[in-house]
N, C-alpha and C positions, 0 to 999 in steps of 0.2 A: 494715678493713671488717668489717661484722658478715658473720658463715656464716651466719645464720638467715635462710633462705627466706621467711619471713614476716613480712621486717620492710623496712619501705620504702629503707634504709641499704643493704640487699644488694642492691638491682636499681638506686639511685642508683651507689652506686659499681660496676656494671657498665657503665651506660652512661658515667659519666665517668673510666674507664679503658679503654674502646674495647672492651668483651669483650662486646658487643651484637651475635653473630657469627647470629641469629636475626632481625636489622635488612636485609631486602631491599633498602630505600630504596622503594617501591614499594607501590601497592596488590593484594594477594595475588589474582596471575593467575585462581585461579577465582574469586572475588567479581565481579571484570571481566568475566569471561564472563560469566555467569550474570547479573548486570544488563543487558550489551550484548544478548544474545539474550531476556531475559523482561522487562527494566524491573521492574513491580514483579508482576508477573502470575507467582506459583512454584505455576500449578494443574500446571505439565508434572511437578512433584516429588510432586506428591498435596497441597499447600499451597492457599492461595486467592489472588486477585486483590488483592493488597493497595491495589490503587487505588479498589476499590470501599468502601473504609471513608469514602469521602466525606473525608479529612483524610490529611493527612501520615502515613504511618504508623511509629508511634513504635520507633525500633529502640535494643540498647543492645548496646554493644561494649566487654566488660570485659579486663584487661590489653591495652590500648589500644598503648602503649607513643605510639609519637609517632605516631597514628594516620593512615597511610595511608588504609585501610580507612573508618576516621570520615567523613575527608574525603570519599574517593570515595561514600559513601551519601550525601551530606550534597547532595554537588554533581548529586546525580540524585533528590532532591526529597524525601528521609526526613528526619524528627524523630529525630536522634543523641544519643544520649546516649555521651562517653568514659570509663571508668575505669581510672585507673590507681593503683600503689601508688608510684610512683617519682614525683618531682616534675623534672626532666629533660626528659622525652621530651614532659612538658604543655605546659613552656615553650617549645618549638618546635611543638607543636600548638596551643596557642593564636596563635602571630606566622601561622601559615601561613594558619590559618583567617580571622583579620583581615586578611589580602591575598587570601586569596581571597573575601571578602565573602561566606563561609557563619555559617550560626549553630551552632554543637556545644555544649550541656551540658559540661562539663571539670572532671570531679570527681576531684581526689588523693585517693585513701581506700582502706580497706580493702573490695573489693566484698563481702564476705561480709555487711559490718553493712548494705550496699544494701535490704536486706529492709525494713529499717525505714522508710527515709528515702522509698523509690520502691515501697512493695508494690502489685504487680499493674499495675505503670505502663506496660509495654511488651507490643510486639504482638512482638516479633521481636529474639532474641537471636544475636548471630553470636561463635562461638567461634573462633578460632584461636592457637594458641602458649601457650593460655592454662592448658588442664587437664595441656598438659606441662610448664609451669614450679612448679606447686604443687606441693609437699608430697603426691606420691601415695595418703599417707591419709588425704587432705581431699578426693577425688575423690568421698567421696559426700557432704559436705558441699557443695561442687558445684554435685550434681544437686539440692540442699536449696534452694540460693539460688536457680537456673533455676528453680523452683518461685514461690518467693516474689516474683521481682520480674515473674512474665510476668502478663499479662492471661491470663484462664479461654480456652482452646483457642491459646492464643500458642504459639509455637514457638522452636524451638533450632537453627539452623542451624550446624553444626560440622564444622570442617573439621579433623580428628583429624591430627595428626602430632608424634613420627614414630612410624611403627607397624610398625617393623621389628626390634624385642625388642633392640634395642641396650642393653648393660649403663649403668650410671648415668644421670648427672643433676646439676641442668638438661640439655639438656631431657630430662625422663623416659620411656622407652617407654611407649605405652598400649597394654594390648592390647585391643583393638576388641569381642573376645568378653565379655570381663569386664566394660568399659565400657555396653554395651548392657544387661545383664544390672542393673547398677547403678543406670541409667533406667527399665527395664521398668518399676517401680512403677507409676511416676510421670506415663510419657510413654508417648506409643506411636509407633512408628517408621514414619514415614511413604514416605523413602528412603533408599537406601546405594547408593554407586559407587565406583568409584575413579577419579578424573577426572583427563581427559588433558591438562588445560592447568595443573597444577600448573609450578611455575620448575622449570628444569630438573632441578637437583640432587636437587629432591626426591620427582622423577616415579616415583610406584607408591610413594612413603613414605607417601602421606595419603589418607585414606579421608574421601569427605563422605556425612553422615548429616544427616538434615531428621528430630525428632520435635516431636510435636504435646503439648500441656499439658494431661493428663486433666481 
């Protein structure tokens, strides 16, 4: 298998050697809450009513992987877009989504080049597992693309983990200070918690941040 983290060969051959030990099966406990309790209404985060855009509101969820998360937006009335760099995890997201009769976008690709193909195409970007499996000097590369693919005042919903300065990588530690620091440009922070419906294992590892698209 290739080592390079940046090449869609090293997260195929992780899932098709079972080393996909970041695979819940499951869509990520707070994303469930947090639609169960607001639907699509995140003013209780300093966010807006997303239901009041009059339309589906377009969300995009990069390293997808076999997208839980996709789905569960998907099945509570959001415009999904999935991206992933593995081609794997699509092909069990795409059989899921055709028996569950939702519609999901389902791009294999590098999301960095996403700027081009989707600029400024979504209202709402959800982060998880994603900025700890890059290349940690691409973190502000990153916050380059959140930029380029959100609609003008879109947001970044990011559910950071793990954030407990664990040495190596995959998944990388982020440290939450430096990471905020690296958005300030760009976005401005709407909320941070540390929330208590994370899976067990990883309760008080992940900090969720909502910033808004200068």
């Amino acid at each position: 298998m290739s080592d390079d983290l940046n090449s869609a060969a090293y997260w195929d051959a992780a899932y098709d050697e079972d080393r996909d030990g970041w695979d819940m099966g499951t869509p990520t406990p707070v994303f469930v809450d947090i639609l169960t309790r607001c639907g699509m209404d995140f003013s209780a985060f300093g966010d807006r009513d997303y239901a009041s855009l009059g339309r589906p509101p377009r969300v995009l969820i990069p390293c997808s992987g076999r997208g839980y998360d996709a789905l569960y937006f998907a099945t509570r009335g959001w415009d999904v877009t999935a991206v992933d760099f593995a081609e794997h995890p699509l092909r069990w997201l795409r059989e899921e989504s055709e028996q569950a009769g939702v519609e999901i976008e389902i791009l294999q690709e590098d999301m960095f080049t996403l700027g081009r193909t989707h600029h400024e195409s979504f209202d709402l970007l959800v982060e998880y597992t994603c900025i700890c499996a890059i290349d940690p000097d691409r973190r502000v590369e990153f916050v380059r693309f959140c930029r380029e693919v959100l609609r003008p005042g879109g947001t970044v919903l990011a559910l950071l983990f793990p954030v407990d300065g664990r040495p190596g990588g995959p998944p990388f530690s982020i440290d939450v200070e430096d990471f905020k620091a690296q958005m300030a440009p760009q976005f401005t922070l709407l909320h941070e918690s540390t929330p208590e419906t994370s899976v067990k294992p990883r309760l008080g590892r992940e900090r969720l941040l909502l910033w808004r698209k200068q």
